[in-house]
C-alpha positions as CSV (number, residue, x, y, z in Angstrom):
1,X,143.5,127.5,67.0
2,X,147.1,126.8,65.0
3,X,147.1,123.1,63.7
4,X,150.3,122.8,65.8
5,X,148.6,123.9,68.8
6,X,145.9,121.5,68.6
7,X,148.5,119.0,67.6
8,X,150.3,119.5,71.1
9,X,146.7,119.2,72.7
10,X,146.1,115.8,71.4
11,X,149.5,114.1,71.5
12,X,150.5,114.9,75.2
13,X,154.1,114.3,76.2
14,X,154.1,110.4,77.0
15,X,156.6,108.0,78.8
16,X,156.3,104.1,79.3
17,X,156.8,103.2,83.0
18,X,158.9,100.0,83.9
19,X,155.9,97.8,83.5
20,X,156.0,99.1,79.6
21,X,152.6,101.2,80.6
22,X,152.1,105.0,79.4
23,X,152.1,107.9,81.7
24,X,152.2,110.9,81.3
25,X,155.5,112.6,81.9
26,X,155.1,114.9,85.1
27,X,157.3,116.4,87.6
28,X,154.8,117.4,89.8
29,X,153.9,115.1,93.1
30,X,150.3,114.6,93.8
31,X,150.4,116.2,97.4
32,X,152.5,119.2,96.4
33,X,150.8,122.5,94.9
34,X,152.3,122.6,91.3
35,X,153.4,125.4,89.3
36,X,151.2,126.7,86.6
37,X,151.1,124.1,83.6
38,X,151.4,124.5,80.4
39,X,148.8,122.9,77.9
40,X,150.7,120.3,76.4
41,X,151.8,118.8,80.2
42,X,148.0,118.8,81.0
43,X,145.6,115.4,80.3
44,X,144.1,115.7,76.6
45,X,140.7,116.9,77.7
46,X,141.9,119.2,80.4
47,X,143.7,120.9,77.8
48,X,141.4,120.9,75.4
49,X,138.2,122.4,77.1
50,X,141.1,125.0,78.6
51,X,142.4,126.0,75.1
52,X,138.2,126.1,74.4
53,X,137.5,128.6,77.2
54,X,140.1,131.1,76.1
55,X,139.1,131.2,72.7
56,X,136.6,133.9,74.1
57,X,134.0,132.4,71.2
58,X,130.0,133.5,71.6
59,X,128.5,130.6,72.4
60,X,125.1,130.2,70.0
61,X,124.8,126.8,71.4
62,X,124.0,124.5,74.2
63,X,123.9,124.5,77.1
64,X,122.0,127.6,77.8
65,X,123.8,129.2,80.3
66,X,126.3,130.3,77.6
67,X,129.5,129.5,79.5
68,X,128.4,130.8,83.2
69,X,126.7,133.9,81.4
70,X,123.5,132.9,82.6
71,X,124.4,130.5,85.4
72,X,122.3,130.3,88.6
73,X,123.0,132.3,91.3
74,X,122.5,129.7,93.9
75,X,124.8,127.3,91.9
76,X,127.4,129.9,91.5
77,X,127.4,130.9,95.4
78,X,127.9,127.0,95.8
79,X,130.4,126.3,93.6
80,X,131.8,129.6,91.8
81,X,131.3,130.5,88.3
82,X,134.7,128.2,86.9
83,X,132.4,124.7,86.4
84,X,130.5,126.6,84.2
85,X,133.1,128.4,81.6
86,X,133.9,124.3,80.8
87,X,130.5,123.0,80.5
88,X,129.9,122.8,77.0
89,X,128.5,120.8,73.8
90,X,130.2,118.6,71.2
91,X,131.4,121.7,69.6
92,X,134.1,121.6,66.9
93,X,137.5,122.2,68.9
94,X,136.0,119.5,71.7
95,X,135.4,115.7,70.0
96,X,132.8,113.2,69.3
97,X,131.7,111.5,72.2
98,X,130.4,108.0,70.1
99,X,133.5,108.6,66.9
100,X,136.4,110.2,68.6
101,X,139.2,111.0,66.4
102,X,141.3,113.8,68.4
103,X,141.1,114.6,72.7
104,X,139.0,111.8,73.5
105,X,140.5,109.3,71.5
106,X,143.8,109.9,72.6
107,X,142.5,110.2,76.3
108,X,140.6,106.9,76.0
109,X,144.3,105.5,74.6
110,X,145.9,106.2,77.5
111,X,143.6,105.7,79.7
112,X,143.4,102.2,78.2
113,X,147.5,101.3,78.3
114,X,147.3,102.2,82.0
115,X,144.5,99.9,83.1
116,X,145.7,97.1,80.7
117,X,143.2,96.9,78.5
118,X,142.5,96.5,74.4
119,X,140.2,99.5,74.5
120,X,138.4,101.3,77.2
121,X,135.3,103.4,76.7
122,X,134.6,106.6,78.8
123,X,131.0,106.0,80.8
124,X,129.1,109.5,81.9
125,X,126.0,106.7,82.8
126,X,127.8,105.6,85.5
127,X,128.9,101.5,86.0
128,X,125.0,101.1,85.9
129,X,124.9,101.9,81.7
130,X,128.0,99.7,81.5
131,X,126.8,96.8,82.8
132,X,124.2,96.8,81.2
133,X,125.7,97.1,77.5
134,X,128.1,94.1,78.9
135,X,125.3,92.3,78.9
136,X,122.8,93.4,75.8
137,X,126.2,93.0,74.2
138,X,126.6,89.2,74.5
139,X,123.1,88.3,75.3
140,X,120.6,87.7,73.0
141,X,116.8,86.9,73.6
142,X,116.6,83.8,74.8
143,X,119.5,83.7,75.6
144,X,121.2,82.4,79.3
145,X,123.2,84.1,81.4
146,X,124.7,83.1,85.3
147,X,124.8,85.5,87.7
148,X,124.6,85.8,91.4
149,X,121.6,86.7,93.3
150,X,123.8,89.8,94.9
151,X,124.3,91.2,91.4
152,X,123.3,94.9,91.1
153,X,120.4,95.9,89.9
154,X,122.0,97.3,86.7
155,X,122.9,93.5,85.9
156,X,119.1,93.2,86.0
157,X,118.1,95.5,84.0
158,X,120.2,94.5,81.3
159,X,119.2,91.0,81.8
160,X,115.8,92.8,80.8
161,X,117.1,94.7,77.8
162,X,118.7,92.0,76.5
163,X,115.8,89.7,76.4
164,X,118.4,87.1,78.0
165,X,116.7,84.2,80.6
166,X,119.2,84.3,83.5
167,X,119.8,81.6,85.9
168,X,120.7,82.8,89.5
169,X,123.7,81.2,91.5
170,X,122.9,81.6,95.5
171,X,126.5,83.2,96.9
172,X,128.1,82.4,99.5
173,X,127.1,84.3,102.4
174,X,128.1,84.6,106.3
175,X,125.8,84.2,108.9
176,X,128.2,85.5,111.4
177,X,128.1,89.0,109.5
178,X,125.4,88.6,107.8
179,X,126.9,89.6,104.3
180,X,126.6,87.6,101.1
181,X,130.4,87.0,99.0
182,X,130.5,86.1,95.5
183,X,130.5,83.0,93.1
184,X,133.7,80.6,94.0
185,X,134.7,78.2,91.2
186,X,132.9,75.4,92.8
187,X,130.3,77.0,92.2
188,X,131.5,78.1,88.8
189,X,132.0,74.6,87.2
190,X,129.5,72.6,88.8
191,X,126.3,75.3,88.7
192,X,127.1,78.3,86.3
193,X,128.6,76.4,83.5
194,X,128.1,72.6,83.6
195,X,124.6,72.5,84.7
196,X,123.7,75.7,82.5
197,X,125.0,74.4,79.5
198,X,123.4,71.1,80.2
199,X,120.3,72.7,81.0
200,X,120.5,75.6,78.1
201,X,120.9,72.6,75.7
202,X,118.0,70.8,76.8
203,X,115.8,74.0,76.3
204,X,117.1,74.9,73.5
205,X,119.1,78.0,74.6
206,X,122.5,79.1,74.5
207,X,124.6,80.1,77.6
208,X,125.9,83.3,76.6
209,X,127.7,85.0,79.3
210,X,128.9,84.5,83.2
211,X,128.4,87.6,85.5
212,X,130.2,88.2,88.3
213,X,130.1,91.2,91.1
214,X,134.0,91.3,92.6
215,X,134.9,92.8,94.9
216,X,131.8,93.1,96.4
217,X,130.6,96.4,98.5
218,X,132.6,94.9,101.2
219,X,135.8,94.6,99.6
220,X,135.1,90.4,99.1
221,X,136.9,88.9,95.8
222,X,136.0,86.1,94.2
223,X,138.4,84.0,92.5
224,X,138.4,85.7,89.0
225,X,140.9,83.6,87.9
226,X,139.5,80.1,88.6
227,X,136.0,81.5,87.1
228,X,138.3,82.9,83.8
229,X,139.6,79.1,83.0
230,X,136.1,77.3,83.2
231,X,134.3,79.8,80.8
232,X,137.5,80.3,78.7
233,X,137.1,76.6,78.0
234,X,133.9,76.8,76.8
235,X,134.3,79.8,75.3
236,X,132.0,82.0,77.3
237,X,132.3,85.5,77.8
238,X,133.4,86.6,81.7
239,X,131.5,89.7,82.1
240,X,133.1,91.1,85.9
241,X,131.1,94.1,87.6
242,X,134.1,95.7,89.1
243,X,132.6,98.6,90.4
244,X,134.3,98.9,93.7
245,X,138.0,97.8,92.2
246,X,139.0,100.7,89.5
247,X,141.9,100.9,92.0
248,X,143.4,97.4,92.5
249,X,146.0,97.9,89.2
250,X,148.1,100.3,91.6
251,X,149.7,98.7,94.5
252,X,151.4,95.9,95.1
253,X,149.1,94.7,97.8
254,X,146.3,95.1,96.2
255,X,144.2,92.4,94.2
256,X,144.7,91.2,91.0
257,X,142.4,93.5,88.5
258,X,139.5,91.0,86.6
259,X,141.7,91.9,83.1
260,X,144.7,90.6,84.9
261,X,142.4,87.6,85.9
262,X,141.1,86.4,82.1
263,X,138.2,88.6,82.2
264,X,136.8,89.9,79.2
265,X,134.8,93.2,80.4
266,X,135.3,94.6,83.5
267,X,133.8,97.4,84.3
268,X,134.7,100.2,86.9
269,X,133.5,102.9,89.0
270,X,136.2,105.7,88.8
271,X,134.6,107.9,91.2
272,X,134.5,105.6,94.2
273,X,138.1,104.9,94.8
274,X,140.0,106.7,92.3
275,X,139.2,110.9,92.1
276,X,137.1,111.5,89.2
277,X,133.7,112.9,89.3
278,X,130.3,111.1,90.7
279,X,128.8,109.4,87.9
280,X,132.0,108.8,85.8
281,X,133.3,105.4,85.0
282,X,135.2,103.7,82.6
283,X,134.4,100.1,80.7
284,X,137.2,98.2,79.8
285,X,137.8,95.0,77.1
286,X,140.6,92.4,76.9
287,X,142.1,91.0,74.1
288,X,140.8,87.6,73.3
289,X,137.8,88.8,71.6
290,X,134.7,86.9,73.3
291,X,133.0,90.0,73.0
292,X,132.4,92.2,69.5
293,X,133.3,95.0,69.8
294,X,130.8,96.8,67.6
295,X,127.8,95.4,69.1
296,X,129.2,96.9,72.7
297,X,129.9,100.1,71.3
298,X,126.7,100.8,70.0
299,X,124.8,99.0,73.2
300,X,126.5,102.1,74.7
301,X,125.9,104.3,72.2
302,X,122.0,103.1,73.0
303,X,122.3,103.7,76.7
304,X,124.3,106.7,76.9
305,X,123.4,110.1,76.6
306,X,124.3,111.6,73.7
307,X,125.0,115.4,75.0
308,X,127.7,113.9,77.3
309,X,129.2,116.4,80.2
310,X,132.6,117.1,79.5
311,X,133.8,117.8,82.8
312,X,132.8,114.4,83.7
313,X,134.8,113.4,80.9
314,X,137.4,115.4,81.4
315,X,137.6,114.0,85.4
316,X,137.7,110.6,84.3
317,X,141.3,111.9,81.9
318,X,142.8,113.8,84.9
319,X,142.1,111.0,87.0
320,X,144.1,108.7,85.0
321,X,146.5,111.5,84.7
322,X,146.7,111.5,88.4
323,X,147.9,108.3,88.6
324,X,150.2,108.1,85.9
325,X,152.4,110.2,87.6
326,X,153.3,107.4,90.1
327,X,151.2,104.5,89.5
328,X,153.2,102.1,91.7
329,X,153.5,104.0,95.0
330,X,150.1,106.7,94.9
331,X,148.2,104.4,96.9
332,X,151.0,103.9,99.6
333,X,150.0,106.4,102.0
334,X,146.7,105.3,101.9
335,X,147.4,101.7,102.5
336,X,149.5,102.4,105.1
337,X,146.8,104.3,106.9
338,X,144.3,101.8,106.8
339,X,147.1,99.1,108.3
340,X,147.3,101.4,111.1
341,X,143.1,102.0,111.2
342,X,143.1,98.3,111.5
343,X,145.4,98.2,114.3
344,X,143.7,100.3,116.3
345,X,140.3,99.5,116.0
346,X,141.8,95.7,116.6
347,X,142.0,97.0,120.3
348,X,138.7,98.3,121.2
349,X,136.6,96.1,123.2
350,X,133.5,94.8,121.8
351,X,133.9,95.7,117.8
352,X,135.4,93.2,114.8
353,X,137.1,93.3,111.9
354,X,136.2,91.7,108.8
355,X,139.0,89.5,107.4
356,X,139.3,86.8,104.8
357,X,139.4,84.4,106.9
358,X,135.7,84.8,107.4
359,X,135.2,84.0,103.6
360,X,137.9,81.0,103.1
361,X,137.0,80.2,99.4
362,X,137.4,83.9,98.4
363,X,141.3,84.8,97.8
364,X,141.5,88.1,98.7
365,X,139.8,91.1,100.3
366,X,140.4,94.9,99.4
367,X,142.6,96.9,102.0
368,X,141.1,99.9,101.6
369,X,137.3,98.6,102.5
370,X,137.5,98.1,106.1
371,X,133.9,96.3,107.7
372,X,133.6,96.6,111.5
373,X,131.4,94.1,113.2
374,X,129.1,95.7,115.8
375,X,126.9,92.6,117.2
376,X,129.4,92.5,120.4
377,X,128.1,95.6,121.6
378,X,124.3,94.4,121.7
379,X,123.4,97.3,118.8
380,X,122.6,96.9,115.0
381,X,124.7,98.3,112.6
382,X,122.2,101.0,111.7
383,X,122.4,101.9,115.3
384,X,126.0,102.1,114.8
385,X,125.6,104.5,112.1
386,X,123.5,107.0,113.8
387,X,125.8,107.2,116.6
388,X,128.5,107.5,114.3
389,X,127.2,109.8,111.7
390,X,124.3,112.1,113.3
391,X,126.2,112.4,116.7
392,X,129.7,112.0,115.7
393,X,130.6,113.0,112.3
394,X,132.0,110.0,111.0
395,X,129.6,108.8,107.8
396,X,130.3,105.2,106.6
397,X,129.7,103.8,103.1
398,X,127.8,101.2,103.5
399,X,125.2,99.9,106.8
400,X,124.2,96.1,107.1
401,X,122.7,94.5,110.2
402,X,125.8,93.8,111.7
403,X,127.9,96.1,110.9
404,X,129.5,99.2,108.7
405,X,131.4,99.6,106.1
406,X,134.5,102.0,105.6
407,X,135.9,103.2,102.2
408,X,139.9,104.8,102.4
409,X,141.1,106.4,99.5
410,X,143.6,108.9,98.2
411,X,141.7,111.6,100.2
412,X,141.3,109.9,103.5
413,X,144.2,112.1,105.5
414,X,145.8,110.5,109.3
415,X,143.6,113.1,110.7
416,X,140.4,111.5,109.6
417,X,141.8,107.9,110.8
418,X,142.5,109.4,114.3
419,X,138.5,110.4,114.4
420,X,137.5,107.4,113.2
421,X,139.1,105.2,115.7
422,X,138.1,108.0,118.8
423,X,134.7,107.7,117.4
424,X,134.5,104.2,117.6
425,X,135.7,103.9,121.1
426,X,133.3,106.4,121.6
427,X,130.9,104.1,121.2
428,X,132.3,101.0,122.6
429,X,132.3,103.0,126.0
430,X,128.6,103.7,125.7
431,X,127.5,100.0,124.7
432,X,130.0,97.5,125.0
433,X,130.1,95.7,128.9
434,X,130.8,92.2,130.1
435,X,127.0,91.6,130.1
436,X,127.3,92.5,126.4
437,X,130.2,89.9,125.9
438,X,128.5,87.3,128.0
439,X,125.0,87.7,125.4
440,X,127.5,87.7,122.8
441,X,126.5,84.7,121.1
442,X,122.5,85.3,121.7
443,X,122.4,88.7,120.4
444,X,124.5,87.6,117.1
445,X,122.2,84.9,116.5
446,X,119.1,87.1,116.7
447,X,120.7,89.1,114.1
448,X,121.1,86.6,111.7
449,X,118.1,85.1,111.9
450,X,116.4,88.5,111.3
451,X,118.3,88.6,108.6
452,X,117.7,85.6,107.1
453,X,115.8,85.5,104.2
454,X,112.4,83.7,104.5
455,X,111.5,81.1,101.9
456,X,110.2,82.2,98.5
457,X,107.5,81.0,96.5
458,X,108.9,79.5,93.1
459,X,109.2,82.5,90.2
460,X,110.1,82.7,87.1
461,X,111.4,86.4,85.0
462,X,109.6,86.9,82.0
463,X,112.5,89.6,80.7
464,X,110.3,90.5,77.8
């Protein structure tokens, strides 16, 4: 490959949008069917592992299917031979997943001036491996950290590599839905830093690190912001699990991101919201270095695998690609649908929506993550679901006893909407009645106090 060809590869054509951000310079809408492009209008690593596969190299290395040669058949039937011409090693014209210096540099750059961070780090681990570096990188044995008792287990298991002694903060949680929220800044001041500093001084420990899930799996945010100041003051580092967010940056009715909010690592799930592949996330840091920066980076280095895929990687760069292009308005359409997926649903007798107003010290709640309260039709939530799913088609993202839990993104299309809601009248006909209405109150409290959690005996986590 000419040096000025690999060159254009690395340093794709770059504009900064009105809010000083880079994007990549593209006339192509999202919707439309481009034309063909060229290599320097493509992300870095798309063009790079393109430029790769033409070389028409023989591939004495891994993996062992030597570019599709090799490839399963039943794989191939699946998903054609393509995936396989692009799944490759570190090899020479590629990068270095744990040094970059050329593709994967430049597409962690960018990928960092869109989401507004210092630096971002491309996860193939998933948010799991993230989280956990977060934490081994500001824990220490010994060591305290707050976090809810609704963390994911990831926040666990770091909590166990780290060696750290956490201290659990009950969230808030309805009864009436029967789903837990987040930490609020009561709880903040008065339990996660006051009395854990108080406490971690009196046994000799330091609090090292706050850790808090937002939004939760049902779109629930907690007050990032009014968490931020409190452990700014004491100099704490804010770690946010922000799995479910990786889209709030781009619309103006969506949340304010945890960077936006003081938060020193937040890190995101790419592949639930935004369009890169399963299992690819990114990690991003702030500015006002809480957090060192080495020690993270080789926390990853010692979680991650270290024959990365590519086309993960390369997933998570088109991704950002994808919403360079229009970062303001890509998520319009979307939005818009779910407005009207509220609206209707609104109207069907004997089903609920889940609004903030159910969670009054949480500011805001994602408008893509719609929750639909079954109680009112006498039937669980996971009876819901196999209605909905094993007789209708229509598979939520998330079952609880109350209720399920819709996801909209840039692929949810008005025709999809227009099943949902038939679907869901669907089974309002079948359950709901005035006898139904009349036991509303019975049946709901039966729910909760199944779900209810039954008291524990005391116990103590001995991480090591």
């Amino acid at each position: 490959m000419s040096s000025s060809l690999r060159t254009a590869l690395r340093k794709p054509k770059v504009e900064t949008d009105r809010n000083n951000n880079l994007a990549v310079k593209t006339t192509h809408a999202i919707k439309s069917k481009p034309a063909a492009l060229s290599s320097i209008d493509l992300p870095p690593l798309v063009a790079t592992l393109k430029a790769s596969s033409e070389r028409k190299a023989v591939a004495f290395h891994f993996p062992g299917h030597k570019r599709g040669e090799a490839a399963p058949s039943a794989l191939t039937d699946l998903i054609g031979p393509h995936p396989f011409f692009h799944d490759v090693t570190e090899i020479p014209e590629l990068d270095m997943f744990f040094s970059p210096k050329g593709p994967l540099l430049d597409a962690k750059n960018l990928a960092a001036d869109l989401f507004g961070a210092k630096e971002t780090w491309f996860l193939v681990g998933g948010t799991s491996c993230g989280v956990q570096a977060a934490v081994m990188a500001t824990c220490s044995p010994d060591d305290t950290i707050v976090l809810p008792r609704n963390a994911h287990v990831s926040a666990t298991t770091g909590v166990i590599l780290s060696g750290a002694i956490p201290k659990y903060i009950v969230p808030q949680r309805s009864l009436d839905w029967d789903i837990a929220a987040g930490i609020t800044p009561w709880q903040a001041r008065f339990f996660a830093v006051e009395i854990a500093i108080k406490e971690s001084k009196m046994e000799g420990r330091k609090l090292a690190a706050v850790f808090v899930t937002s939004p939760t799996y049902n779109g629930i945010c907690s007050d990032v912001a009014g968490i931020s100041k409190i452990c700014r003051s004491e100099r704490i580092p804010l770690i946010i699990d922000e799995a479910h967010g990786a889209h709030f940056k781009f619309h103006p009715e969506m949340p304010k991101t945890a960077l936006e909010q003081g938060a020193d690592i937040s890190i995101q799930s790419t592949h639930k919201v935004l369009c890169s592949l399963s299992q690819s996330s990114m990690l991003h840091i702030s500015g006002d270095n809480k957090v060192d920066r080495e020690r993270l980076h080789k926390c990853l280095h010692s979680l991650q695998m270290t024959s990365p895929n590519w086309l993960l990687l390369a997933s998570l760069d088109s991704a950002r690609h994808q919403l360079s292009a229009n970062p303001d308005t890509i998520f319009d359409k979307t939005v818009e649908l779910a407005k009207e997926a509220k609206t209707a649903i609104g109207k069907i007798p004997g089903v609920s929506i889940l609004d903030i107003k159910d969670f009054a010290d949480f500011p805001d709640l994602d408008p893509l993550r719609i929750t639909i309260g079954v109680w009112r039709l006498g039937i669980s939530g996971f009876q819901a679901k196999e209605v909905l799913d094993d007789e209708l088609g229509i598979v939520p993202e998330f079952v609880s006893t109350n209720s399920v839990t819709l996801a909209f993104s840039l692929g949810t299309m008005s025709e999809h909407v227009e099943r949902l809601v038939s679907g869901l009248k669907s089974l309002s006909k079948r359950f709901f009645s005035e006898t139904n209405e009349k036991l509303d109150n019975k049946i709901h409290a039966s729910f909760a106090r199944k779900s209810m959690p039954i008291d524990s005996p005391v116990m103590r986590l001995s991480p090591r």
